[in-house]
N, C-alpha and C positions, 0 to 999 in steps of 0.2 A: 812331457813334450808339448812346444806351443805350436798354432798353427800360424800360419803369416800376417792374419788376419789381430789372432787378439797378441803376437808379439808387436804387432801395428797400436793395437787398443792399448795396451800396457806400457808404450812407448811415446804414445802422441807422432807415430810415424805412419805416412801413408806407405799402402802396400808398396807402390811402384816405387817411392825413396827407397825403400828395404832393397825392391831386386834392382833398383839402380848401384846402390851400394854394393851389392852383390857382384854385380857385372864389370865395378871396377876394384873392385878385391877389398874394399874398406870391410866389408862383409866376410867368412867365408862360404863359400858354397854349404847350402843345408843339409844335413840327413833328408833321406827322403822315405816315404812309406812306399808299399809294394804296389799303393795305384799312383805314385808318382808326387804324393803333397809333398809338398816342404814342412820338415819339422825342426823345434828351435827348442834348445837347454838355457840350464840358465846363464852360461857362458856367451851364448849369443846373444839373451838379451841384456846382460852388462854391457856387454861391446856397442850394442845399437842406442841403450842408454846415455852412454860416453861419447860417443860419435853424435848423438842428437842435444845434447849442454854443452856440448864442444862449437855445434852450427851455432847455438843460440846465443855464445858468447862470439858469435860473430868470427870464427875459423876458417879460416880457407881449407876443402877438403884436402891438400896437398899437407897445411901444418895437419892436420885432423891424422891422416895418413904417417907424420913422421912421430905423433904422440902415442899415436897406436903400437908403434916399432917401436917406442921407446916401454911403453908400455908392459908390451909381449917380452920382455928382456928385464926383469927384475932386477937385475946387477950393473945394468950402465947407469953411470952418473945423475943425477938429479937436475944438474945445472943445465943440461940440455933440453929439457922438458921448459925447466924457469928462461934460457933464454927465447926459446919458442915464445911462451906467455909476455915476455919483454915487447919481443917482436909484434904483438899482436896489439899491445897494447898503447905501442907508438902509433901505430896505423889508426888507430881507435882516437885517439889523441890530436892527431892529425888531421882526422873528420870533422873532430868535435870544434877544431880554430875554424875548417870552413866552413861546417854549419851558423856558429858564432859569427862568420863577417858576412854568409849569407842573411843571416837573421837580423843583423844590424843596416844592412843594405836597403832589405824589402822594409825595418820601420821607418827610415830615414824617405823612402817614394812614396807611402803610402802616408805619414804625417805631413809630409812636402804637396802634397795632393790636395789641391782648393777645391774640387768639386764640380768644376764646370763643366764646360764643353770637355770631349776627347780633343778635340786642335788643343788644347793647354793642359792638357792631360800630363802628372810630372812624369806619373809611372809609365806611360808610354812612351814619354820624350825620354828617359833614363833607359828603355830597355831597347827603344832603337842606337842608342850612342853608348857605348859601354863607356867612354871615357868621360863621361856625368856621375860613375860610380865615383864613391870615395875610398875603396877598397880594389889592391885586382887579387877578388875573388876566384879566379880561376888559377893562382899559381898556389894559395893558398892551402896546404894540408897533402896535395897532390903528389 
């Protein structure tokens, strides 16, 4: 049995993500010992494992949550796990066009940029007037 602390070490989780997880059921409540610790099998820490590569590929704890259901249930279909991942990986996709015309935007001020005074500053005269952009960055991926 583990204690909070090294299913934390063993995880790369801090304690409080554990009993956050906990307190919204991603977790489930721990055994406890007779002066009250929390203790963890190996069962718990697969699950805190799964739930922490799940964050890191960038999940929303809600999909994290319906993987988990899908999970705990060995016999429902696959393809709802795969559309979950679909779903994740539009949104991923989506970041990545407005990172991309963010990124093209700030070369575009900052090559545009002579040097001199702020009064002729481009990248200040570009981020007072959004309509100097040559992208609208903001409908972009959203």
């Amino acid at each position: 049995m583990l204690t909070i602390g090294t299913l934390g070490k063993k995880t790369g989780t801090k304690v409080q993500t554990i009993r956050y997880y906990e307190q919204i059921g991603l977790m489930p409540e721990p055994g406890r010992t007779e002066g009250g610790q929390r203790r963890y099998g190996h069962t718990e820490l697969d699950r805190l494992a799964f739930i922490r590569h799940s964050r890191q590929l960038g999940f929303s704890l809600e999909a994290i949550r319906e993987l988990l259901d899908l999970s705990d249930d060995p016999d429902r279909p696959c393809h709802e796990a795969d559309s979950i991942a679909r779903r994740q990986l539009k949104q991923i996709e989506q970041r990545m066009a407005r990172l991309e015309a963010l990124r093209t935007e700030l070369e575009r001020m900052v090559h545009e940029c002579s040097g001199g005074n702020t009064s002729d500053c481009r990248v200040l005269e570009v981020l007072r007037d959004h309509s100097e952009c040559l992208t609208d960055h903001e409908e972009i991926g959203a």
